[in-house]
C-alpha positions as CSV (number, residue, x, y, z in Angstrom):
1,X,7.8,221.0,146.9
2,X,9.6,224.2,146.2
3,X,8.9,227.3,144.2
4,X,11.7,229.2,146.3
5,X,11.9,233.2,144.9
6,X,9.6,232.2,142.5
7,X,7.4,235.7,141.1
8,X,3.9,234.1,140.6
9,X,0.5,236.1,139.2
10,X,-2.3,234.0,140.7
11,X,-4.9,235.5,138.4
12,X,-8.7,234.5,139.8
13,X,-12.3,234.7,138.1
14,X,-16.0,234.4,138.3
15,X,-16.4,231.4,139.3
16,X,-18.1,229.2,142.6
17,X,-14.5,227.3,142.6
18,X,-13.0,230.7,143.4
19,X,-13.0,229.6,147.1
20,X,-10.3,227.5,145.8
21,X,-8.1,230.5,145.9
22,X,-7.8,231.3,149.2
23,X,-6.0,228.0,149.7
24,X,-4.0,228.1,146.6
25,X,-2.7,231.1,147.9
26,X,-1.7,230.1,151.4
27,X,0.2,226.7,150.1
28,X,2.1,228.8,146.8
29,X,3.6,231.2,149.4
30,X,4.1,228.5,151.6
31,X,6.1,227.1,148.7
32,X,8.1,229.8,148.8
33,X,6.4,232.0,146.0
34,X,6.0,235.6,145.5
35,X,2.4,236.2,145.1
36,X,0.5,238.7,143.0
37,X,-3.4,238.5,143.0
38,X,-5.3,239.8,139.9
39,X,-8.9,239.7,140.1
40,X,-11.7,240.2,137.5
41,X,-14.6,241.7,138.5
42,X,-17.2,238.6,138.8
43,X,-14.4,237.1,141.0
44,X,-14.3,239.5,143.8
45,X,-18.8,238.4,144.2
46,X,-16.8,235.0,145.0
47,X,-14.4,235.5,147.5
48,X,-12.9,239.1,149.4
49,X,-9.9,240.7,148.1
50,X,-9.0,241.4,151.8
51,X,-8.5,237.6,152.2
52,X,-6.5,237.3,149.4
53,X,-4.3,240.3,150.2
54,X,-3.9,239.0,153.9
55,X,-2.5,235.5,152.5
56,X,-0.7,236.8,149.6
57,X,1.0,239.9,151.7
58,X,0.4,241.8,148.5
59,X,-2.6,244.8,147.4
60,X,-5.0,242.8,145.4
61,X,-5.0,244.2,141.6
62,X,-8.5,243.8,140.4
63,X,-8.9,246.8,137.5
64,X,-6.9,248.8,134.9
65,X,-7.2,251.9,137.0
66,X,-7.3,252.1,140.6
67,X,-7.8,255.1,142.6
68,X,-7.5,257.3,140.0
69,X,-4.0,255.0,139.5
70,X,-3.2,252.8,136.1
71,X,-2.0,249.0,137.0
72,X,1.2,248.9,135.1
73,X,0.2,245.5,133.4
74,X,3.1,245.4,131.2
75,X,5.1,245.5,134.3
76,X,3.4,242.7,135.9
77,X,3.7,240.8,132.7
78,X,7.3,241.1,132.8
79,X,7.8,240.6,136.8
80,X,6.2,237.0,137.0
81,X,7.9,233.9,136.0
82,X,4.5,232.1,135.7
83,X,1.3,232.9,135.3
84,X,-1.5,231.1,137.0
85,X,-5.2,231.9,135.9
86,X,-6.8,229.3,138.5
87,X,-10.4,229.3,138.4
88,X,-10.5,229.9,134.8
89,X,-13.8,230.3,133.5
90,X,-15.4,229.8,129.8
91,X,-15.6,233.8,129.3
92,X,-11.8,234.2,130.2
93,X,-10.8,231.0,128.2
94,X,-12.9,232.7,125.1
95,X,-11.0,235.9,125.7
96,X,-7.8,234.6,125.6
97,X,-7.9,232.9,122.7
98,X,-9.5,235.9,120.6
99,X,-7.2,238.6,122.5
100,X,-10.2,240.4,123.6
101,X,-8.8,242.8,126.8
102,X,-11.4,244.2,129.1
103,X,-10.0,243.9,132.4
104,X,-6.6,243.3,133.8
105,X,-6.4,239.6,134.0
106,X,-7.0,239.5,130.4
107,X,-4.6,242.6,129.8
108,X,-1.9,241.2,131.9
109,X,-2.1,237.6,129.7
110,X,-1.6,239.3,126.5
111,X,1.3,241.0,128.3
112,X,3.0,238.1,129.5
113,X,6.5,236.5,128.5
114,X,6.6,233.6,131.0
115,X,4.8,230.8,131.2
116,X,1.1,230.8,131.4
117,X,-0.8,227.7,133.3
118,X,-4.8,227.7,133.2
119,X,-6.7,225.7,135.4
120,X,-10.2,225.4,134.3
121,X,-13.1,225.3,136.3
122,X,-17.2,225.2,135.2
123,X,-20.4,223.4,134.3
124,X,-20.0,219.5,132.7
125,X,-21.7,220.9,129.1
126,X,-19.7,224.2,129.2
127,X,-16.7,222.2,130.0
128,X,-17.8,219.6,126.8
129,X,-18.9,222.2,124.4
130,X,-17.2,222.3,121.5
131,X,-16.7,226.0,121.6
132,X,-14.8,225.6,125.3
133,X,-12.8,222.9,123.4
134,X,-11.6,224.5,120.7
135,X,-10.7,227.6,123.1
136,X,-8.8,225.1,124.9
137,X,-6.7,223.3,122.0
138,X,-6.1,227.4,120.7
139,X,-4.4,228.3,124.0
140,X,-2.6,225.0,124.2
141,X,-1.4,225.8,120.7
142,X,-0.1,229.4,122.0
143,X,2.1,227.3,123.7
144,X,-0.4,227.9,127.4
145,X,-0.4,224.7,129.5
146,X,-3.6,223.3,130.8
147,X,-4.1,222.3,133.9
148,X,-7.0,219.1,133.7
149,X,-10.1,219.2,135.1
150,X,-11.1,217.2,137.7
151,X,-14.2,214.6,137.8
152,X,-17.0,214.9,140.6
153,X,-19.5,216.7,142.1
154,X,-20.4,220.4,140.1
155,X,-22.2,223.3,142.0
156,X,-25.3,222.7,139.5
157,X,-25.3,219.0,141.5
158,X,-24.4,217.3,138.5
159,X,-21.5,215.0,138.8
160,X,-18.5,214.6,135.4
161,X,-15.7,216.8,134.3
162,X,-15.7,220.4,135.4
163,X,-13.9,220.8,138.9
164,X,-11.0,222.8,139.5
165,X,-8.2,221.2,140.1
166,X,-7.5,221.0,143.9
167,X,-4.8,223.4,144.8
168,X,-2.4,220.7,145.8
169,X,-2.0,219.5,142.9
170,X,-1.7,222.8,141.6
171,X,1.0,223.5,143.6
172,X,2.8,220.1,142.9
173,X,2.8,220.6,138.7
174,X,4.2,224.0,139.2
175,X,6.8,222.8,141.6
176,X,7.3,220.0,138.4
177,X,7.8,222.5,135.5
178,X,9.9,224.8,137.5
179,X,12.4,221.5,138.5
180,X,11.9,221.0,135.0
181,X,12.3,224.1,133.8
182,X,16.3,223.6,132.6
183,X,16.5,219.5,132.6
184,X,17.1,219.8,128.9
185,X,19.3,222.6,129.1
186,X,22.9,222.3,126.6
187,X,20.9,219.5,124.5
188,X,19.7,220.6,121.0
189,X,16.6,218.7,119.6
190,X,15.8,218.2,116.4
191,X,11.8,217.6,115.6
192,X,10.3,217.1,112.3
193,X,6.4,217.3,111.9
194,X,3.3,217.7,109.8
195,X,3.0,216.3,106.5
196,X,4.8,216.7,103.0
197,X,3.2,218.1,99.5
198,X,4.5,216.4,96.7
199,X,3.8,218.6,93.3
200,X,1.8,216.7,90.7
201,X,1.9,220.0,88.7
202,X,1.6,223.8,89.8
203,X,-1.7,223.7,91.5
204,X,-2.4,219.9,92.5
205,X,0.0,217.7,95.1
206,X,0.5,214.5,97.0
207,X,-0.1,214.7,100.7
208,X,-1.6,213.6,104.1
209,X,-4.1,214.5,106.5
210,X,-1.4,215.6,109.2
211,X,-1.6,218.7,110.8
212,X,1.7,218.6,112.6
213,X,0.0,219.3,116.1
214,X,2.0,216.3,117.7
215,X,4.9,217.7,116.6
216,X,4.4,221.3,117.9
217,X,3.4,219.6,121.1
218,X,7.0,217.8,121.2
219,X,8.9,221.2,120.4
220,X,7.2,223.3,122.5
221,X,7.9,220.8,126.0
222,X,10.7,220.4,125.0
223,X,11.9,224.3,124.7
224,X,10.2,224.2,127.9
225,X,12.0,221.9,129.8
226,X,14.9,224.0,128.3
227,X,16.2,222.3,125.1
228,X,17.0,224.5,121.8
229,X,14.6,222.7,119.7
230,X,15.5,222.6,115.6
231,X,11.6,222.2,114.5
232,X,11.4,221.0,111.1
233,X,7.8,222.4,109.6
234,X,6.0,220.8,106.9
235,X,2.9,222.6,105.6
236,X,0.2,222.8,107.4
237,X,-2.5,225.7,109.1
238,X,-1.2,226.0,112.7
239,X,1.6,228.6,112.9
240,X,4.9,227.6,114.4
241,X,4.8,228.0,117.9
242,X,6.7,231.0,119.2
243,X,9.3,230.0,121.8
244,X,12.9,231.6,122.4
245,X,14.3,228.2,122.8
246,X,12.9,226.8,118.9
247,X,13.9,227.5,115.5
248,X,11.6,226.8,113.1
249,X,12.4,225.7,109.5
250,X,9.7,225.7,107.0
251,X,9.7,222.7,104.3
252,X,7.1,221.5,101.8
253,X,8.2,218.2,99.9
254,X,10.4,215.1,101.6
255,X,13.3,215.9,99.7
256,X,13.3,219.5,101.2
257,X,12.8,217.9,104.8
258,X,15.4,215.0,104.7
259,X,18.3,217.7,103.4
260,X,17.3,220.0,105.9
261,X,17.3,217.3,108.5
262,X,20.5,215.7,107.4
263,X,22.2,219.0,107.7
264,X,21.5,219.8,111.3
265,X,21.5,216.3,112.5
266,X,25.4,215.7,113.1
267,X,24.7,218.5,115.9
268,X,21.3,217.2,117.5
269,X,21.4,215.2,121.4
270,X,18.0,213.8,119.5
271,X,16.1,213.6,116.8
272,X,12.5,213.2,117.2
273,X,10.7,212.1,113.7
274,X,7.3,212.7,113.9
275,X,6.4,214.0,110.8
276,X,4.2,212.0,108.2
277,X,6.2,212.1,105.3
278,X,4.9,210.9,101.7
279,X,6.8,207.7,101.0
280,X,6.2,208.5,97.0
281,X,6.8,211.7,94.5
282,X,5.5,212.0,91.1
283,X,8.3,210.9,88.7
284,X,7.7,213.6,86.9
285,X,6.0,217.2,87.7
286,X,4.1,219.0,85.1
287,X,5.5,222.5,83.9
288,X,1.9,223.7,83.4
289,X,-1.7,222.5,85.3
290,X,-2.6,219.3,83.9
291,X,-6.0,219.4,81.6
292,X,-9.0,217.1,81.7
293,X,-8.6,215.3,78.2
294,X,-9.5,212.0,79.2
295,X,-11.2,209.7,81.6
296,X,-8.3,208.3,83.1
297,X,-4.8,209.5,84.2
298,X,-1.9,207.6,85.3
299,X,1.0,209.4,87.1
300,X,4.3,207.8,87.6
301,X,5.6,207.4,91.1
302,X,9.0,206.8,92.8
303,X,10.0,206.7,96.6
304,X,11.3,209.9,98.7
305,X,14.6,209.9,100.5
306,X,14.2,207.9,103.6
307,X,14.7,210.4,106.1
308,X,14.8,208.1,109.1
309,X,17.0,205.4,106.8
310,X,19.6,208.8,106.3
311,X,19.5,209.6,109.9
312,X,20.3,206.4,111.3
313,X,23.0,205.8,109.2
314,X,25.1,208.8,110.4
315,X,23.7,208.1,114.1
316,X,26.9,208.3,117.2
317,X,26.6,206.3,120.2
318,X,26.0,209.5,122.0
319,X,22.8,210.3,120.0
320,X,19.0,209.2,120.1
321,X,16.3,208.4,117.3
322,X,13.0,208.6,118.1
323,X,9.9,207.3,115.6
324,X,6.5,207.2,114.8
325,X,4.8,204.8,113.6
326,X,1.3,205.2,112.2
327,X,-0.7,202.0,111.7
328,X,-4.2,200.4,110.5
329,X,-3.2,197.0,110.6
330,X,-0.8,194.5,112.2
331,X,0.3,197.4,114.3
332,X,2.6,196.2,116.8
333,X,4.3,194.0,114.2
334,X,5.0,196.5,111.8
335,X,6.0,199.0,114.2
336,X,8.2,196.4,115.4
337,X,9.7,195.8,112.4
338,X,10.5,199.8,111.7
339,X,11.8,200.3,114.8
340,X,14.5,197.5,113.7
341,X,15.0,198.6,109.8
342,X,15.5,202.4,110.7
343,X,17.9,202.1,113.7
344,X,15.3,203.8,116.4
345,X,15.6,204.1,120.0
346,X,12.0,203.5,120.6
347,X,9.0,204.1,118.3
348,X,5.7,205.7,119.1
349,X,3.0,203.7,118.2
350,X,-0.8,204.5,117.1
351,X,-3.4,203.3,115.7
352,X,-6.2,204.9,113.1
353,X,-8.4,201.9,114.3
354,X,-8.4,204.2,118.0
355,X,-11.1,206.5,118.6
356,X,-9.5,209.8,118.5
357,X,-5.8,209.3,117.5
358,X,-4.4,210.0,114.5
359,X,-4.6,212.7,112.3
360,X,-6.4,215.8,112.8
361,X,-7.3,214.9,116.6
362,X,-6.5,216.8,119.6
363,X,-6.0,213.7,121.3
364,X,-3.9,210.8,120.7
365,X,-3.3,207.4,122.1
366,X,-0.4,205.7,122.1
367,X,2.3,202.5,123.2
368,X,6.1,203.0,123.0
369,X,8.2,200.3,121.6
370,X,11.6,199.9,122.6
371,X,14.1,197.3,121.8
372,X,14.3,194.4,123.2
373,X,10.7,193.7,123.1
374,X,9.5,195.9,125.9
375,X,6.4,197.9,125.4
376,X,4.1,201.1,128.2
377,X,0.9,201.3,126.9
378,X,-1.1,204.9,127.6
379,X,-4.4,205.9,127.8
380,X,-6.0,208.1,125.5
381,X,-4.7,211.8,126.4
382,X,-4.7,215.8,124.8
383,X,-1.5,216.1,122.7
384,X,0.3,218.0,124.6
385,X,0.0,215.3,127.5
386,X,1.3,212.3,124.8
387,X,4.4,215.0,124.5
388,X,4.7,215.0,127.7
389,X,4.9,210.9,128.4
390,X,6.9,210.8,125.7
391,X,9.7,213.3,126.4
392,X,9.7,211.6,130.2
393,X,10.4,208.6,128.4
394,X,13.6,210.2,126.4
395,X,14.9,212.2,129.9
396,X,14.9,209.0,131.4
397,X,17.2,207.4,128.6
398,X,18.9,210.4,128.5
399,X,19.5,210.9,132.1
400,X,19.2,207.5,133.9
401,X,18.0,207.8,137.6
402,X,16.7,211.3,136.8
403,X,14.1,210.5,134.0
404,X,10.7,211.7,135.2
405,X,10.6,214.9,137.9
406,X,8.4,214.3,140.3
């Protein structure tokens, strides 16, 4: 493991797992890492700034002002390539994603413009409550990576989800997204996600319950791993995730989507179709809202382009398709049979009879179907992890022998 000139904020708070630190410390400048220490407040009742400065070789920043002299945390935003809040407690979780900024951790974090990894640590109900969760799924949709929690022992004595990460493993994902960090580099991406609206009349539509987060998930490890990722947008509530390395194009019916998608295809590496886009339009669209005048109404319907059908008609050797498949019966054989019809790669594969897949979840489950009858099966995970198994799947057709960093 390597993190060789590497500029690293290792930013600590309040909590018991801040003992974790001291270690952390030792192994990322063993790595090779620079090593800036931020500490809130509560953290320094955990463990001594002295220790952290004699391991990190660096003056521990713990407030705004210090000695009468202001931490430049602009600066420090700029200096690091990665952030690192590790422990990361509740409070700081809930202040990120509100942009509160009373201290310098938090000051520093709405500073940065690198890459920002929390590692959780707490209680098993803080850690479940659906306030920490939604804190969570907010960063991770600020494009923040989240580093799981692990299962055991908690200092209340309880034993579930809660623990801090151990700092190996720490270390080793860090060493993984920096290896990573260009494996995608010279290949554009296109990604299509979140639903269609297909006008009935001014004010009503046809749509779909997706809220395009599996998509954002795709685009944004992908820009990570260094791609320029064309992100096709249908509507929906979460904002586009800001990334130097993806372009966002804003849609609204399937028509709109498959011209948009057909013109940047012939220059796309990949194109990643995750969006749920309506398989039918109103024939006809009315001028004015439609009245109630009787009690029944019958509206004409006729099929959207195929944007998958389009695409994989103009497909080169050179390029990959990538589906999804969302399914509440026969699954695996109508995936199969998509997969065939639309010229895919491999297909992505869930179900709505899963427990937390689908639309409108944080979570997803999924198998990935490729040709020739093979088939991984994967656990239920966060979207961002799905995007995660999935892209290792495509740098591994991409870039045989070289797939998955380790």
């Amino acid at each position: 493991m390597s993190l060789r000139g590497k500029k690293i904020v290792l930013a600590i708070t309040g909590s018991i797992a801040a003992y974790k630190a001291a270690f952390l410390t030792r192994l990322l400048v063993k790595a090779g890492a620079e090593v800036q220490v931020l500490m809130t407040p509560d953290a320094e009742k955990f463990i001594s700034p002295l220790t952290l400065a004699t391991l990190s070789k660096r003056k521990v920043i713990s407030g705004l002002v210090d000695a009468e002299q202001w931490s430049n945390h602009v600066a420090l935003g700029l200096w690091a390539d990665l952030i690192l809040v590790a422990p990361a407690t509740a409070n700081t979780l809930a202040k990120f994603a509100t942009g509160l900024c009373d201290n310098i951790v938090t000051a520093v974090y709405l500073s940065a413009k690198c890459p920002v990894f929390f590692a959780p640590a707490m209680d098993l109900d803080m850690w479940q409550h659906p306030a920490t969760q939604h804190n969570i799924q907010r960063l991770i949709s600020f494009g923040n990576k989240l580093i799981p929690v692990a299962h055991g022992e908690l200092a209340s004595g309880l034993v579930g989800d809660g623990r801090m990460a151990e700092p190996e493993d720490i270390v080793k994902l860090l060493s993984t997204h920096f290896a990573e960090g260009n494996q995608f580099k010279g290949k554009t991406i296109l990604v299509t996600a979140g639903p269609t609206y297909e006008p009935i009349d001014p004010v009503r539509f046809i749509g779909n319950y997706s809220s395009g987060k599996m998509g954002i998930a795709l685009a944004t490890e992908l820009a990570d791993r260094g791609a320029l990722v064309k992100l096709i947008l249908g509507p929906t509530r979460i904002s586009a995730p800001v990334h130097p390395g993806i372009e966002t194009f804003n849609v609204t019916t399937a028509r709109e989507m498959h011209d948009q998608a057909v013109q940047l295809y012939p220059d796309c590496d990949v194109a990643i179709l995750a969006a749920a886009v309506a398989d039918y339009r109103p024939r006809h669209q009315a001028p004015e809202k439609i009245k109630k005048s009787s009690d029944a109404m019958s509206i004409e319907l006729e099929k959207t382009p195929d944007i998958a059908a389009s695409l994989g008609k103009m497909k080169r050797g050179n390029q990959l398709n990538i589906g999804f498949a969302l399914e509440t019966n026969n699954e695996e054989a109508n995936a199969k049979e998509k997969l065939k019809k639309k010229n895919f790669d491999f297909i992505v594969l869930n179900s709505l009879r899963d427990s937390g897949a689908g639309f409108n979840h944080d979570t997803n489950k999924i198998t990935i179907l490729k040709k020739g009858n093979t088939q991984k099966k994967f656990k239920l995970k966060s979207k961002s992890e799905v995007a995660v198994d999935i892209i290792n799947e495509i740098a591994g057709m991409l870039f045989p022998g070289k797939g998955k960093l380790s």
